[in-house]
KEDREN-520856 format. One record per residue: residue in one letter; x, y, z of N, C-alpha, C in turn. Coordinates in pm, whole numbers, plus 50000, padded with zeros to 5 digits. Layout:
N
+---+-------+-------+-------+-------+-------+-------+-------+-------+-------+
| r |   n.x |   n.y |   n.z |  ca.x |  ca.y |  ca.z |   c.x |   c.y |   c.z |
+---+-------+-------+-------+-------+-------+-------+-------+-------+-------+
| a |     X |     Y |     Z |     X |     Y |     Z |     X |     Y |     Z |
...
+---+-------+-------+-------+-------+-------+-------+-------+-------+-------+
//
This chain:
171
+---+-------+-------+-------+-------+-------+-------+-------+-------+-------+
| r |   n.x |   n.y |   n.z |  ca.x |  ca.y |  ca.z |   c.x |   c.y |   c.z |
+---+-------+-------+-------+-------+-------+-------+-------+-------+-------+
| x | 24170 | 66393 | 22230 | 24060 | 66396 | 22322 | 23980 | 66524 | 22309 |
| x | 23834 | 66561 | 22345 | 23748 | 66619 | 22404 | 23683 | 66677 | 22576 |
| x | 23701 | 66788 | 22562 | 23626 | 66794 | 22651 | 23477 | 66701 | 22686 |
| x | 23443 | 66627 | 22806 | 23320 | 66534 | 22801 | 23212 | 66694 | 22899 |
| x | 23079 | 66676 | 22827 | 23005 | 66725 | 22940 | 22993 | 66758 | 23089 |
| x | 22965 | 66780 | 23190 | 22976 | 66827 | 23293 | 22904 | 66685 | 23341 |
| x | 22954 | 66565 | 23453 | 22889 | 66427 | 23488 | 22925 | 66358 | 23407 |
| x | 22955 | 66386 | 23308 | 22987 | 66234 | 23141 | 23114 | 66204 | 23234 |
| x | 23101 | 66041 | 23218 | 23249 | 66008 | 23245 | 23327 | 66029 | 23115 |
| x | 23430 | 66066 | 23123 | 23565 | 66064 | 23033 | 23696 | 66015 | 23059 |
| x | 23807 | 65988 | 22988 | 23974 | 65917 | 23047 | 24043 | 66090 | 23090 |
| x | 24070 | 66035 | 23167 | 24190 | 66182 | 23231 | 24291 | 66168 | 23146 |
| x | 24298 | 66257 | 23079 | 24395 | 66321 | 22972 | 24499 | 66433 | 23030 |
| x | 24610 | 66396 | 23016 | 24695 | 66496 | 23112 | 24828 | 66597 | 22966 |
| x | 24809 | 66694 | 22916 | 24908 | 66771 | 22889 | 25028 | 66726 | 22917 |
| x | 25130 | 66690 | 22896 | 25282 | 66684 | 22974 | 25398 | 66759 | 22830 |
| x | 25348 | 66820 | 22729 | 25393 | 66881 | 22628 | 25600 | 66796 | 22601 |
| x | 25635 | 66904 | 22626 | 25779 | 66907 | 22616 | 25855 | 66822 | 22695 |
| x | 25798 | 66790 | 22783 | 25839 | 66720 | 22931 | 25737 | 66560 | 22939 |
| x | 25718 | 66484 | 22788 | 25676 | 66366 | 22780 | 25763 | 66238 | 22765 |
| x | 25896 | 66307 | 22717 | 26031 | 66206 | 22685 | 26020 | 66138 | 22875 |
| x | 25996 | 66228 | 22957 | 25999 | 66197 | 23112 | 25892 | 66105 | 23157 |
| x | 25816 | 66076 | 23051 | 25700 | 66006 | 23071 | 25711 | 65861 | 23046 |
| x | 25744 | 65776 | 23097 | 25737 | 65632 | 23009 | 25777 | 65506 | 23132 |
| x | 25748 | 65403 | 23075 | 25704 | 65286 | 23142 | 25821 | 65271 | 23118 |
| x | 25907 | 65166 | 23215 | 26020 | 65141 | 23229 | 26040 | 65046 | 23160 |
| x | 26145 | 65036 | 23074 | 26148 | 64904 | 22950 | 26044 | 64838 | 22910 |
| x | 25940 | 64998 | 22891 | 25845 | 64931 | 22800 | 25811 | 65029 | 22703 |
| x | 25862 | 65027 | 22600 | 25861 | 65131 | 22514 | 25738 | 65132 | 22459 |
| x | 25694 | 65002 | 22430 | 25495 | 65016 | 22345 | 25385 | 65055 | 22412 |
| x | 25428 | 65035 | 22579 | 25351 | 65111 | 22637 | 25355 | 65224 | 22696 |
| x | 25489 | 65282 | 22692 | 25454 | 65409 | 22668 | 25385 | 65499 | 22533 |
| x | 25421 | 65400 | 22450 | 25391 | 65464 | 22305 | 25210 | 65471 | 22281 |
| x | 25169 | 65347 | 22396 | 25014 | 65367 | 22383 | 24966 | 65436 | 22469 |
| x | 25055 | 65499 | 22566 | 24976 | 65583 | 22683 | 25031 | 65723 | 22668 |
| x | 25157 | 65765 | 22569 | 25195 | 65913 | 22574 | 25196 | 65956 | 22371 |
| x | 25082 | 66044 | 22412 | 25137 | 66032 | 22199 | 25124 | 66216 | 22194 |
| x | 25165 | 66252 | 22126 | 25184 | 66398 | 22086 | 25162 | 66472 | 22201 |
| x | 25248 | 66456 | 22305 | 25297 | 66524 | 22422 | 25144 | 66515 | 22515 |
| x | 25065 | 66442 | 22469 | 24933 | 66396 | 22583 | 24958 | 66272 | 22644 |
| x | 24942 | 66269 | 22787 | 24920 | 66138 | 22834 | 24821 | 66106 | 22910 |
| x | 24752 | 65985 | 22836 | 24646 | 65911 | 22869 | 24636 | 65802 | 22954 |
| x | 24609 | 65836 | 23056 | 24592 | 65798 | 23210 | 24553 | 65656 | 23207 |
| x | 24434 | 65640 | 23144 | 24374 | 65502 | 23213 | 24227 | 65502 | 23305 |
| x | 24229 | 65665 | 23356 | 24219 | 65664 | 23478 | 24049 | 65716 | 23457 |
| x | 23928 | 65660 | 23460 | 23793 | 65734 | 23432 | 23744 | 65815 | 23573 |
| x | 23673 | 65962 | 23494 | 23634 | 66065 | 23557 | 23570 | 66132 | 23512 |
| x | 23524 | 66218 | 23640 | 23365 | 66289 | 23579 | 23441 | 66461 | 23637 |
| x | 23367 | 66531 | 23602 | 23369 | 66682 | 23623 | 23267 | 66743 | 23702 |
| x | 23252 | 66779 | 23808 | 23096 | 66842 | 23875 | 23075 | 66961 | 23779 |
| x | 22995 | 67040 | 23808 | 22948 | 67218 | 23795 | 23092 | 67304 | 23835 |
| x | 23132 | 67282 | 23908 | 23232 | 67410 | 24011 | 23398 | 67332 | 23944 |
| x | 23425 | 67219 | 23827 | 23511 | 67180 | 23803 | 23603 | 67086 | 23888 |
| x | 23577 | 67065 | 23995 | 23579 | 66909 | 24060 | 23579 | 66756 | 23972 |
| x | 23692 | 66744 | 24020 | 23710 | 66574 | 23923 | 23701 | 66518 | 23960 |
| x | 23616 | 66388 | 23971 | 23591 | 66238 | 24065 | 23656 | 66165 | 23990 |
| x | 23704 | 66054 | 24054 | 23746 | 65934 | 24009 | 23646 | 65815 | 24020 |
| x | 23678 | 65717 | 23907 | 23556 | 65677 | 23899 | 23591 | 65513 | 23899 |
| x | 23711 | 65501 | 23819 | 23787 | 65344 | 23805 | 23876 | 65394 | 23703 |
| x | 23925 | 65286 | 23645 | 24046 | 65230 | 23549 | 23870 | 65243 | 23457 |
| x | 23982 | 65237 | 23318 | 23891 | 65190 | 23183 | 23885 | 65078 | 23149 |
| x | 23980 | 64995 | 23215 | 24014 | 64840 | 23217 | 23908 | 64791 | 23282 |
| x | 23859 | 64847 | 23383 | 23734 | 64823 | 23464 | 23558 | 64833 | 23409 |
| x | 23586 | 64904 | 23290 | 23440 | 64938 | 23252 | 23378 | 64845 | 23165 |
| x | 23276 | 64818 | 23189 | 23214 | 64728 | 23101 | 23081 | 64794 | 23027 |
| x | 23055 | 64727 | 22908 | 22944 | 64758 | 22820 | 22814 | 64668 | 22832 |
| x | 22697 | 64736 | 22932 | 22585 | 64635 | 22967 | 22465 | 64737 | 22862 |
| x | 22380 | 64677 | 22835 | 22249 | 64704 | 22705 | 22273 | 64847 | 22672 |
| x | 22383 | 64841 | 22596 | 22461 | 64981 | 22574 | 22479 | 65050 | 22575 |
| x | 22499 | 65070 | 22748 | 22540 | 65157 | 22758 | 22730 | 65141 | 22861 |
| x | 22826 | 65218 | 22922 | 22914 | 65195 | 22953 | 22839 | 65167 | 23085 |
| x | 22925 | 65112 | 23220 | 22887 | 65100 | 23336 | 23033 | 65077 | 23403 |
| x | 23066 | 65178 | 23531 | 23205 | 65213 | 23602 | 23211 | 65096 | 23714 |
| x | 23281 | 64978 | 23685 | 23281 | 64878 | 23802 | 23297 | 64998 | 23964 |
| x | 23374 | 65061 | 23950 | 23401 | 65109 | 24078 | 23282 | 65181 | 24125 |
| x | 23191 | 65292 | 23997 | 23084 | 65344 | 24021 | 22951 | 65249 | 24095 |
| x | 22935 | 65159 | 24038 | 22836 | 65053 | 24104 | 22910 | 64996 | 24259 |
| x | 23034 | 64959 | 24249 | 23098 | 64967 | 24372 | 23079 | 65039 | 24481 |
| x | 23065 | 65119 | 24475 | 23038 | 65269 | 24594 | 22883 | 65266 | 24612 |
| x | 22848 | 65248 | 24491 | 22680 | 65225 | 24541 | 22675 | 65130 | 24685 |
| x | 22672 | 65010 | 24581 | 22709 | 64888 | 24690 | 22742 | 64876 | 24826 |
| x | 22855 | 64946 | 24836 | 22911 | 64975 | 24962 | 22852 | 65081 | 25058 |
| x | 22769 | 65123 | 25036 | 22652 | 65223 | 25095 | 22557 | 65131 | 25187 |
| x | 22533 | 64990 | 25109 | 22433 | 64923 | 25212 | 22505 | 64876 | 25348 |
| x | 22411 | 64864 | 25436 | 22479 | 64812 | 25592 | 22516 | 64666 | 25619 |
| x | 22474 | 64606 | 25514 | 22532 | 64457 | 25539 | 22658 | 64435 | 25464 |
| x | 22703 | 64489 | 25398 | 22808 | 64482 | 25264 | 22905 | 64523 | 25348 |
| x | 23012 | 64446 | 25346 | 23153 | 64494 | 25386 | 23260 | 64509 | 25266 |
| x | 23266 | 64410 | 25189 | 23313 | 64463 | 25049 | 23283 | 64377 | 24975 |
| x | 23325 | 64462 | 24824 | 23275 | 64380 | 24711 | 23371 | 64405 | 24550 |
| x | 23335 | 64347 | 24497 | 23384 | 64341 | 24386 | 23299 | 64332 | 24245 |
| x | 23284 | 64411 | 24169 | 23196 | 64439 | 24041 | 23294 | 64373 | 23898 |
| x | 23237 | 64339 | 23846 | 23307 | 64261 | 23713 | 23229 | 64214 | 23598 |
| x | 23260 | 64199 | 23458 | 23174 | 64158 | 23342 | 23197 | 64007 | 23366 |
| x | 23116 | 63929 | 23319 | 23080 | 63819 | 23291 | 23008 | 63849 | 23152 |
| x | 23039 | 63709 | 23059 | 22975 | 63733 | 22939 | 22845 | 63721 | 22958 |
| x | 22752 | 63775 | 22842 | 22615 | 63813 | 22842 | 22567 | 63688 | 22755 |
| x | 22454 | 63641 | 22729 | 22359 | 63601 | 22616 | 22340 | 63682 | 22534 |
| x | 22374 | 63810 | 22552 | 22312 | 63927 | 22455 | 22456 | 63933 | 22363 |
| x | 22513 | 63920 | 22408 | 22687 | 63971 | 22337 | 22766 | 64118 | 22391 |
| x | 22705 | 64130 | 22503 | 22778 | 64233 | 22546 | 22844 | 64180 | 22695 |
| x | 22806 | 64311 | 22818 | 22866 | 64239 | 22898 | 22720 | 64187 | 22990 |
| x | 22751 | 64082 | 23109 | 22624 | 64153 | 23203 | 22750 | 64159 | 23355 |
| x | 22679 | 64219 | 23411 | 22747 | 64257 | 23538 | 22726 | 64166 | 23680 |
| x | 22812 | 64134 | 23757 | 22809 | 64032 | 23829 | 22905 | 64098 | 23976 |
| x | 22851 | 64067 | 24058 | 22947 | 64147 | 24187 | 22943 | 64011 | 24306 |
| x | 23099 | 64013 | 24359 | 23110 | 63934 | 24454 | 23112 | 63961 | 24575 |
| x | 23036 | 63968 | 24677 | 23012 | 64044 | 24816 | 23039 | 63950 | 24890 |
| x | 23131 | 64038 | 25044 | 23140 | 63981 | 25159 | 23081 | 64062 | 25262 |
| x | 22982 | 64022 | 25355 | 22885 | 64030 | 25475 | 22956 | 64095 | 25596 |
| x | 22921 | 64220 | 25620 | 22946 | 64272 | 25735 | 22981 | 64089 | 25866 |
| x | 23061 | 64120 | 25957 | 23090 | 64000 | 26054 | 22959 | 64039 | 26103 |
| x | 22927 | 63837 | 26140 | 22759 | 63863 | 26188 | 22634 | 63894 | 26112 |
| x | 22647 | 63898 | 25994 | 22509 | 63968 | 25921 | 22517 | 63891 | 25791 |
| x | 22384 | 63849 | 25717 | 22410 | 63781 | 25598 | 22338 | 63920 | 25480 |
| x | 22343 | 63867 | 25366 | 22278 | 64000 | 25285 | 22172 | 63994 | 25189 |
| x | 22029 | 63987 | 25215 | 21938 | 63967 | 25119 | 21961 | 64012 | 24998 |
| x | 21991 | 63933 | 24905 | 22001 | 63997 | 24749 | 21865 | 64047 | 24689 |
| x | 21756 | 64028 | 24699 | 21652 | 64119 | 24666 | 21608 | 64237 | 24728 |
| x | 21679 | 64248 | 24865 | 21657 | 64403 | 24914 | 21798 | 64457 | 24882 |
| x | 21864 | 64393 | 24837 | 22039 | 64472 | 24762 | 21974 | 64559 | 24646 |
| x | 21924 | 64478 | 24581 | 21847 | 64527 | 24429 | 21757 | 64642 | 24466 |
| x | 21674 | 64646 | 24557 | 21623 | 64734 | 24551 | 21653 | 64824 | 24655 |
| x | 21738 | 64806 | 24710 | 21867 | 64946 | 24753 | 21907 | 65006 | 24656 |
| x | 21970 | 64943 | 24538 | 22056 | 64982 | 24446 | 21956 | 65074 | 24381 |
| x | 21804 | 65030 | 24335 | 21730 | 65120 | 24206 | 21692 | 65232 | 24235 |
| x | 21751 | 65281 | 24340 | 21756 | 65434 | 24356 | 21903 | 65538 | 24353 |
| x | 21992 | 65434 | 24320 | 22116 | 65493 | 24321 | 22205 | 65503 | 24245 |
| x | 22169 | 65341 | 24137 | 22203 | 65338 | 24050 | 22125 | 65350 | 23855 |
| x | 22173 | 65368 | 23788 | 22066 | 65348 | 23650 | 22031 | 65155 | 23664 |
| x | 21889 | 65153 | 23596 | 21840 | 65039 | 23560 | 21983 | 64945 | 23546 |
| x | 22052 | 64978 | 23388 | 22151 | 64895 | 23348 | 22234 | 64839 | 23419 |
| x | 22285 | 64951 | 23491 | 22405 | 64932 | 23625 | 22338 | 64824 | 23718 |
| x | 22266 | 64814 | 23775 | 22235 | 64723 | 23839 | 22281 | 64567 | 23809 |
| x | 22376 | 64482 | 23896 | 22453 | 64382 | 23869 | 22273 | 64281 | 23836 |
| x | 22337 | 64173 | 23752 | 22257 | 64041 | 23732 | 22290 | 63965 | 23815 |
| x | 22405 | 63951 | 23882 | 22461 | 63764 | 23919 | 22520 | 63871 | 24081 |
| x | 22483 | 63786 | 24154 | 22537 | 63824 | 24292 | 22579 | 63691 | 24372 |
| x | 22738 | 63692 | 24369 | 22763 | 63561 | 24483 | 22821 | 63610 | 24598 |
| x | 22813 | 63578 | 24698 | 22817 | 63589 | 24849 | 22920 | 63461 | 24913 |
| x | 23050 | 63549 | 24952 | 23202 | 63522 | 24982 | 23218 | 63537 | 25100 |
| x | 23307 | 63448 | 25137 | 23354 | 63502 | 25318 | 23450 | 63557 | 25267 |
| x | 23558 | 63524 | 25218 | 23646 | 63651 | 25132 | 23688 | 63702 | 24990 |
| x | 23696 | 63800 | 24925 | 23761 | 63812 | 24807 | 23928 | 63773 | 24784 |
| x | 23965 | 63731 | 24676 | 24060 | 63637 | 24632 | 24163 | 63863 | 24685 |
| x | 24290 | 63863 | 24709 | 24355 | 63995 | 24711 | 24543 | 63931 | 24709 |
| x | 24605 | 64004 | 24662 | 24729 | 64033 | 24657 | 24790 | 64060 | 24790 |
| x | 24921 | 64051 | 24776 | 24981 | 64053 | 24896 | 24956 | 64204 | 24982 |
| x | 24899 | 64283 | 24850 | 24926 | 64436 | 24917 | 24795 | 64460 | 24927 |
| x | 24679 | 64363 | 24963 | 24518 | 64389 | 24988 | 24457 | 64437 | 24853 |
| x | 24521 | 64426 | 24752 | 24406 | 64470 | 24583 | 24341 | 64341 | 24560 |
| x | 24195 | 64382 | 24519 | 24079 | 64228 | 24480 | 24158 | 64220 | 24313 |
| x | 24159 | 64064 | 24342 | 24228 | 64024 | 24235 | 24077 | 64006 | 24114 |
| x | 24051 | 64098 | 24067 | 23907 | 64038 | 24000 | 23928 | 63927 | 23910 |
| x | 24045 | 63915 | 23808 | 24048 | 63837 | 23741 | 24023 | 63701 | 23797 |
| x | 24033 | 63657 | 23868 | 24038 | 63536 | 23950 | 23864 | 63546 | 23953 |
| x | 23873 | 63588 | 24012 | 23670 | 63584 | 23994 | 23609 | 63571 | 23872 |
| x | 23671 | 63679 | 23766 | 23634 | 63685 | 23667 | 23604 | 63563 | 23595 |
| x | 23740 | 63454 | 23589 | 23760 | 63325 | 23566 | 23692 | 63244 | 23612 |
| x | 23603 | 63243 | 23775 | 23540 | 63113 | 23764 | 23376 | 63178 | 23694 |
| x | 23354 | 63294 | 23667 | 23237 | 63288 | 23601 | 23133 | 63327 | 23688 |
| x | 22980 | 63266 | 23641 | 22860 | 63206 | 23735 | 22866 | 63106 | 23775 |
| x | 22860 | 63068 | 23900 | 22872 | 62931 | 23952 | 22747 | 62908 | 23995 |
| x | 22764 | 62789 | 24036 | 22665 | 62693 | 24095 | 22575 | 62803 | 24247 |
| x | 22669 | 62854 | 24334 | 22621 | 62949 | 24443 | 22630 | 63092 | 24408 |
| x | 22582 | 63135 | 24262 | 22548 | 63238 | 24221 | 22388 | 63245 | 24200 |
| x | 22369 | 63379 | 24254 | 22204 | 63411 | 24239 | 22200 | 63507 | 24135 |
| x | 22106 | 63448 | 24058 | 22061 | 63522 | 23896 | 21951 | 63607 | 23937 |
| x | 21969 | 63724 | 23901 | 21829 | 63794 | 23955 | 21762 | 63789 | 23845 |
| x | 21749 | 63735 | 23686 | 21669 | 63722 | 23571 | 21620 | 63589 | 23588 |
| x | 21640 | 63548 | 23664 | 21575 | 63392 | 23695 | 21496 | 63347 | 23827 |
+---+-------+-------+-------+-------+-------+-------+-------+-------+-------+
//
C-alpha cells in the first residue's frame, strides 16, 4: 500500500508486523492469507484522512461501486441521503449499468407519516454529493429486508434488481 492524499478514499491498512501469526480468520486459512500478507493487514475497511490526520470511515470495499469511472462509497452517498427530513433509512447498492459499469440505485424508507419526492431527493443530493454519486433508480419501501441483528441485507435487494415500482431518474 500507499499513502492516499489528504480526502482520497483509501483501504485501512494496519501494520501488525511480528504479531500477524495472531491475526487470522478462524478455520480459514485463505482468508487470512488474503487479508494478512507480509505482516500488513488489510482491513476491508474504506477511509479518508482530514488535514489534522483524522480518519473517517466510509464503508467496506465490498460496498463500493464503479459509476462513469469513477469509485462511489455506498455508505458515503448513504449519509448524504440520510441528511434529508423525509428519509428514515436507506440502502445504496450497484445494479448493472447499460454502460458496463455500475449505476447506483438506493432503497428508501419514509420518515412515519411523510412520503419522499424523488425529484427534490435529487436535488437535495446535487449539492452534497458529486454528479456521479448521485443514485439513478430510487424505490420507496415500508421496510428494508435486515438480519436478525438489524444489518440491511443489501444482497436481497440487490437480487430483485429494478422493478416495476422503481423510479428511473434517466427516464
Amino acid at each position: 500500500g500507499r499513502d492516499v492524499p489528504v480526502g482520497e478514499p483509501g483501504e485501512l491498512i494496519c501494520y501488525v508486523g511480528k504479531h500477524s501469526s495472531n491475526v487470522e480468520y478462524y478455520k480459514n486459512p485463505s482468508a487470512t492469507s488474503d487479508k494478512v500478507r507480509n505482516g500488513w493487514l488489510f482491513t476491508g475497511d474504506l477511509v479518508y484522512k482530514d488535514k489534522k490526520g483524522y480518519i473517517y470511515f466510509l464503508g467496506r470495499n465490498t460496498e463500493s461501486m464503479r459509476c462513469k469511472g469513477e469509485n462511489v462509497s455506498a455508505y458515503e452517498v448513504e449519509q448524504a441521503i440520510l441528511k434529508h427530513p423525509d428519509v428514515l433509512e436507506c440502502a445504496v447498492y450497484a445494479v448493472p449499468s447499460e454502460l458496463a459499469e455500475d449505476d447506483i440505485m438506493v432503497a428508501l424508507v419514509p420518515m412515519e407519516g411523510k412520503s419522499i419526492d424523488l425529484r427534490s431527493l435529487r436535488e437535495f443530493l446535487s449539492d452534497k454529493l458529486a454528479k456521479f454519486a448521485i443514485p439513478r433508480y430510487y424505490r420507496v419501501l415500508d421496510a428494508l429486508p435486515k438480519t436478525e441483528t438489524h444489518r440491511v441485507i443489501k444482497r436481497v435487494l440487490q437480487s430483485q434488481g429494478v422493478t416495476e415500482d422503481t423510479y428511473d431518474a434517466v427516464r
